[in-house]
N, C-alpha and C positions, 0 to 999 in steps of 0.2 A: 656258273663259276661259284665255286663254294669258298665261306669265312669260318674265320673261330676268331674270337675279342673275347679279352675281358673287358667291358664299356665301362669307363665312367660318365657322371653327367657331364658333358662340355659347355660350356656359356659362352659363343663365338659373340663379339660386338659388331658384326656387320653380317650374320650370316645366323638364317633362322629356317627352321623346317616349314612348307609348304601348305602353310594353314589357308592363303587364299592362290588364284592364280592372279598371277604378276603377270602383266601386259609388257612382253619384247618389245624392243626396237623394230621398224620395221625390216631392216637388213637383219638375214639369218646366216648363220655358215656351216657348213655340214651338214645342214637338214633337210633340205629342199626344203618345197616352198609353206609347209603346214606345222605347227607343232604338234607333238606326238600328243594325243589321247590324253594322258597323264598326266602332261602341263597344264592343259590346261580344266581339267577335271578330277580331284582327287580321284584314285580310285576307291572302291569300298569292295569289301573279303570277308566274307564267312571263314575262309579254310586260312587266310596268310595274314599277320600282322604287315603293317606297310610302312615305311619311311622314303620322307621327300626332302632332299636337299637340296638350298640354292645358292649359290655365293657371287659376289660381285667378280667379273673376268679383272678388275682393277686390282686384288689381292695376289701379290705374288702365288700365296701357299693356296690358290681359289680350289684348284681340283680336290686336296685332303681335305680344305676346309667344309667343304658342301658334301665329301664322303662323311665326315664326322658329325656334322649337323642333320645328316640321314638316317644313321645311324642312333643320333640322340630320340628322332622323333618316332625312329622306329621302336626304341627302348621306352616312349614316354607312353605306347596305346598297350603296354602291357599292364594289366594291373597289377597294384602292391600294394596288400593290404595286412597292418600288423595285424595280427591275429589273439583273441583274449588271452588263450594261456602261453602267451611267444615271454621271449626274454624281454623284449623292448618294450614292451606291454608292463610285465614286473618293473624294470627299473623306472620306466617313467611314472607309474602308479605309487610305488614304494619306496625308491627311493630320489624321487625329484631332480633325476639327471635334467640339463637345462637342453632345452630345446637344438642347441649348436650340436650337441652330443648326439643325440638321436639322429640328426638331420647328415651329420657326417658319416653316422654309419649306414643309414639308408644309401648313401651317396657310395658311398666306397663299397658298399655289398650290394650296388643295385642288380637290375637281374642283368647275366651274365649271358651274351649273344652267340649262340654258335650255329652254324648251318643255314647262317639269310644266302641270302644268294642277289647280285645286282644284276636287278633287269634291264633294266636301259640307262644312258646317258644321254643328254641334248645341250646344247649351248646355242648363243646369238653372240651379236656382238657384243652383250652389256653382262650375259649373267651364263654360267656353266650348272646344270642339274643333275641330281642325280636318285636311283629310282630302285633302292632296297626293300626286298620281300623276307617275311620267314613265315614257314609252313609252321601254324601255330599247333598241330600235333605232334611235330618232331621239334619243337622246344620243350613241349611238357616233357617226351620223352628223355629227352636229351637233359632237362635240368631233373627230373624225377632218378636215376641216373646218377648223376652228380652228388644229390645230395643221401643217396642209399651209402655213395663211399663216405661220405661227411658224415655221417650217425654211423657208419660202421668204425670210422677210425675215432671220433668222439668217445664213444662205447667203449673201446680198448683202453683210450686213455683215463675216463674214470675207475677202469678195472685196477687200472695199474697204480693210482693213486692212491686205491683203497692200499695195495700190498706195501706201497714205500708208507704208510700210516704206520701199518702193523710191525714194521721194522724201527717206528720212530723217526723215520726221513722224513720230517714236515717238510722241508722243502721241497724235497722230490715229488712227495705227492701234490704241493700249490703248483710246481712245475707241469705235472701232468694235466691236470684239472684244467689253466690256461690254456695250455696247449690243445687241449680237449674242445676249450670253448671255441678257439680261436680258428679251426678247423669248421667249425658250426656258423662262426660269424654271417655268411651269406641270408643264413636261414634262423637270424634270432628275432623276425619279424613274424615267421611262420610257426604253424604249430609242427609239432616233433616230436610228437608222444612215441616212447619203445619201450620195451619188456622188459626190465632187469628184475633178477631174479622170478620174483611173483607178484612183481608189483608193475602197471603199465605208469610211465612219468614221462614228464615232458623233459627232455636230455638237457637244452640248455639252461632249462631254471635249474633243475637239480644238477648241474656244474655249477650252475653261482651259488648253490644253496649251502653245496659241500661247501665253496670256500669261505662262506662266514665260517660255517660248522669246525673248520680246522682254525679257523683265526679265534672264534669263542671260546675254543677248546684249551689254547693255552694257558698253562700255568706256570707262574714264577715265584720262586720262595725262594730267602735270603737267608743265610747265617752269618753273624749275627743278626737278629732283626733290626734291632737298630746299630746305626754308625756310632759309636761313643768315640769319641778324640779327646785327648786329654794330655796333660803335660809328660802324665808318664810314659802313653806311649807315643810321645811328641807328634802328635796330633797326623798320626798318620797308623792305619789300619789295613787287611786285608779282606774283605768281604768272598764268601762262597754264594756262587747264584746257582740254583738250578731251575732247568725248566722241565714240564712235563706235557704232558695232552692226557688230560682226565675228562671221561666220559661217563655219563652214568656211571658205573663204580668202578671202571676197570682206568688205569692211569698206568701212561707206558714215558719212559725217559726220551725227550727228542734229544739227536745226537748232532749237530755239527749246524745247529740252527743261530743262524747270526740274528745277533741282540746290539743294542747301542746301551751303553752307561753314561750317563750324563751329573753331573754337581757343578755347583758351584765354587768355582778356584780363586784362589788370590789375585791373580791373574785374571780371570775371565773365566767365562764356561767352558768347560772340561768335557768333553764327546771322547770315547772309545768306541771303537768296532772291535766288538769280538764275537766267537762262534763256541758251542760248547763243544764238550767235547765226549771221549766216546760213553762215558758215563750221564751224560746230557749235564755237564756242568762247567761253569764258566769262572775264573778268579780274576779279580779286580781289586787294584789300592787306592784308598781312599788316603790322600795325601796335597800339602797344600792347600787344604780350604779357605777357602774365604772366612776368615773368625769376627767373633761381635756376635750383638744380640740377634741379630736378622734369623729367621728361619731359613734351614737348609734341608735338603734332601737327595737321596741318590733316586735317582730315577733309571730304570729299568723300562728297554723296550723292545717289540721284537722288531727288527729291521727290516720292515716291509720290502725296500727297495733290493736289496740281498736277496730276496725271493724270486724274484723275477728274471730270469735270465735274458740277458742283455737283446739276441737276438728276435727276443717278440714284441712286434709295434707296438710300440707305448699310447700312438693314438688309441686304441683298443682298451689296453691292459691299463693307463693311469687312473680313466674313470670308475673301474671296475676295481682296484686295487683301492681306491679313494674311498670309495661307499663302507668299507670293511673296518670293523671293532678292532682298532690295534692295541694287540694285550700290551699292558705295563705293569710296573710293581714300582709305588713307590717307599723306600725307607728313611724314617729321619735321621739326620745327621744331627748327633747330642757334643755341644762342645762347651765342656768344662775348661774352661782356664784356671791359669797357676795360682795359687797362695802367694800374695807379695807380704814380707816383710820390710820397711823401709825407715832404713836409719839415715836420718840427714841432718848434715853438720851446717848450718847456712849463719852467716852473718854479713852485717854489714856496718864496715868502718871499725869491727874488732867487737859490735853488739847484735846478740842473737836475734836472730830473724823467725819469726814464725808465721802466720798466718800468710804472707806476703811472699814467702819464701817460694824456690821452684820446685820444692816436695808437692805444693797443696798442689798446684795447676796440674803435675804429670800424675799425680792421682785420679784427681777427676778423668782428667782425658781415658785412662785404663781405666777406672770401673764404669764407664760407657761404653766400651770396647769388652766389657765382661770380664775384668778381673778383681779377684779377690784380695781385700786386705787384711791381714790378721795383726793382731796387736802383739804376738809373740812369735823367735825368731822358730824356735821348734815345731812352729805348727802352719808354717812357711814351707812351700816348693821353692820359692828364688827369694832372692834377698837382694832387694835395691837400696843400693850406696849412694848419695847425693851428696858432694860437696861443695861450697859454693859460698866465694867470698869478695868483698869489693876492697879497692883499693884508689889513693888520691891521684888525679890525673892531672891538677894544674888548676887555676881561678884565672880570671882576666874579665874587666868591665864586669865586676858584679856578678861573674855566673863560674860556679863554678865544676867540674868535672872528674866523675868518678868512670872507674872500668872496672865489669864483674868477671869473676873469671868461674867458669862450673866444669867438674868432672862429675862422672855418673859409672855404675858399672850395674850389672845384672849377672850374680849368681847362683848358682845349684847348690840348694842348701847343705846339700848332702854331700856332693863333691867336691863343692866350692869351686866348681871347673864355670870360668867367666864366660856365661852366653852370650852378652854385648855389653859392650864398654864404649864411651867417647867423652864428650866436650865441647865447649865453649867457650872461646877467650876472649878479653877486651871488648868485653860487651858495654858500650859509651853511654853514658848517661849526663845529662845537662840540667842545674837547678841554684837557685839563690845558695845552698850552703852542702857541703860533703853528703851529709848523712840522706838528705833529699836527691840530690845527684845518686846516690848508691840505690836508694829505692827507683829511682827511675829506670837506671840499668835494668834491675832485677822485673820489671815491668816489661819493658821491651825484651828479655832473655825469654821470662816465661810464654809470652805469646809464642816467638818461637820455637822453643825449645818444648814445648809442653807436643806437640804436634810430631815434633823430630823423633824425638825418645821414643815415642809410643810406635811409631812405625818402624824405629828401629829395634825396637823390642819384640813384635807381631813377627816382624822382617827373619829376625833369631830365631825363634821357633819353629818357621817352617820352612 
């Protein structure tokens, strides 16, 4: 009776291959009165690998489960040994995959069982067994075989990788290359040396070699180089990206190859997905930034995960995709803020205010936030207007009570067109006499209003 499995390793908790013989009950059934040979003596084979399964008769699933445990032990007396120039060899030497990695893929590509054949069955009353052969000439065959179509469809796929290269399809070609590998997966333990061109190489290192070689390869350059934002072009920009794959000296346009953009926004971080196009180039606006002194940048990258076509096991392709140099570009973002010119009318109780006044605090707060102030209106982008005055609110036991009142505006100097405007009114203040009650307002106004303005002014501009 002939099989075909693809095996993986099983770990049954009550059910283990026949490493000694297990003493039956004395009641037997179906057997007459002796156990077979085999029970009770492993066999040993020059010509046939052997697997011995036994499962408790207590297990519902006992017949599959002592098949599958047969089957594991007859998968454990083949040997598997990674071999020095294998893939699994390179990554674990080079690039320090962790041991989980290695170990899953041993597991998931162990050797694959075709043509055992089950010799016998026995059971008693306590345990059912079971008694798998393979003729270990017609597995070499049989996998020798197997894996001539795996190197031959491998082979195809780096061919074809090179040609979506030379068109500029990066992606096409990562597509192929994977696909290539992933065809080979069984045999990235063993060696694989084959002839391309005139040169004999080991197939699966050089799939993984190619795809550092196409991920090194990329190149990204920006027009402008850097971002400049600025009040004139209200702090919003279009950038040109393009990308390329330059090799030694010859450099071709990749075409439809998805890239991620990334800045920092007023908001929050700002991620785009796009793809270039048929010229290998991509446009993006830079808009909304987050402004102030903090350093900024657009960041440019290739979109690793866009490479990889949904249907190839990611168990596989993540640690493999992981290890790989992901190209970036990144360019500074330059943000020049406005030219303030700031005329403010402030008093308190009908006498000018100065120092104390809520000009000085919305100052500071903007030239912390990076804006400039010039002493002349001509040489001003915007023009802040402050007015701001207190008036009597009533005495009683000794204290008595002033209310400030501030309007504000922000305009283009040149338009005079108002970019934000507001206010403040009956802002209360408490103190032994008027003019000390008016400073106290203006005390409590500025805290908050120094904060409000400035947000509301950032807020206008973008």
């Amino acid at each position: 009776m002939k099989y075909t499995v693809a095996l993986l390793i099983v770990t049954l908790s009550a059910c283990k291959g026949h490493q000694e013989v297990v003493k039956p009950a004395e009641t037997e059934v179906n057997t007459g009165a002796n156990k077979p040979a085999w029970v009770n003596s492993r066999p040993i084979s020059d010509m046939d690998y052997i697997g011995i399964g036994i499962c408790p008769k207590s297990r519902p699933d006992h017949m599959e489960s002592a098949k599958k445990t047969a089957l594991n032990d007859l998968a454990s007396e083949i040997s598997v040994r990674v071999e020095g120039n294998s893939l699994l060899f390179t990554l674990d030497q080079k690039h320090s995959f962790d041991e989980s990695f290695t170990s899953t893929v041993n597991t998931r590509t162990s050797e694959q069982l075709e043509g055992y054949e089950q010799v016998d069955t026995w059971q008693d009353d306590r345990d059912y067994w079971v008694y798998y052969r393979l003729s270990k000439s017609e597995h070499a065959r049989l996998k020798a075989e197997r894996k001539r179509k795996a190197i031959a469809q491998a082979t195809d796929g780096y061919q074809r990788a090179k040609q979506s290269l030379m068109i500029g399809d990066l992606k096409g070609a990562f597509d192929q290359d994977l696909r290539a590998l992933i065809a080979m997966k069984d045999y990235w333990g063993e060696s694989d040396l084959v002839t391309i061109g005139e040169k004999q190489l080991p197939l699966a290192n050089e799939l993984f070699a190619d795809l550092q070689r196409l991920s090194n390869g990329v190149r990204f350059t920006c027009l402008p180089e850097r971002c400049d934002l600025n009040y004139g072009n209200r702090f919003k920009r279009e950038m040109l990206i393009s990308a390329a794959f330059v090799e030694s000296k010859s450099s071709r346009d990749l075409l439809q190859l998805p890239i991620t953009v990334t800045y920092s926004g007023a908001a929050g971080k700002v991620t785009e997905s796009k793809n270039t196009d048929a010229e290998g180039r991509a446009r993006t606006t830079v808009q909304r930034v987050e402004l102030g002194n903090t350093l900024a940048e657009l960041l440019v990258r290739l979109n690793m995960d866009e490479l990889v076509s949904k249907d190839l096991d990611p168990l596989f392709i993540k640690p493999l995709i992981g290890s790989l140099t992901v190209p970036e570009l990144h360019v500074p973002i330059d943000r020049t803020m406005p030219r303030v010119f700031v005329l403010a009318v402030e008093s308190n109780m009908g006498q000018p205010v100065k120092d104390a006044g809520i000009a000085l605090g919305l100052r500071e707060e903007l030239t912390a936030k990076g804006f400039r102030f010039v002493d002349r209106a001509t040489d001003a982008d915007l023009l802040l207007n402050i007015n701001s005055t207190t008036r009597e609110g009533g005495g009683s036991n000794g204290f008595f009570t002033a209310y400030l009142d501030v309007s504000y505006s922000f305009r283009d100097r040149k338009t005079n067109d108002v970019i934000s405007e507001g206010g403040k009114q009956g802002v209360k203040g408490i103190q032994l006499d008027y003019a000390k009650a008016g400073m106290d307002a203006y005390k409590k106004a500025g805290q908050d209003l120094r904060k409000e303005l400035s947000n509301a002014m950032i807020t206008s501009l973008l």
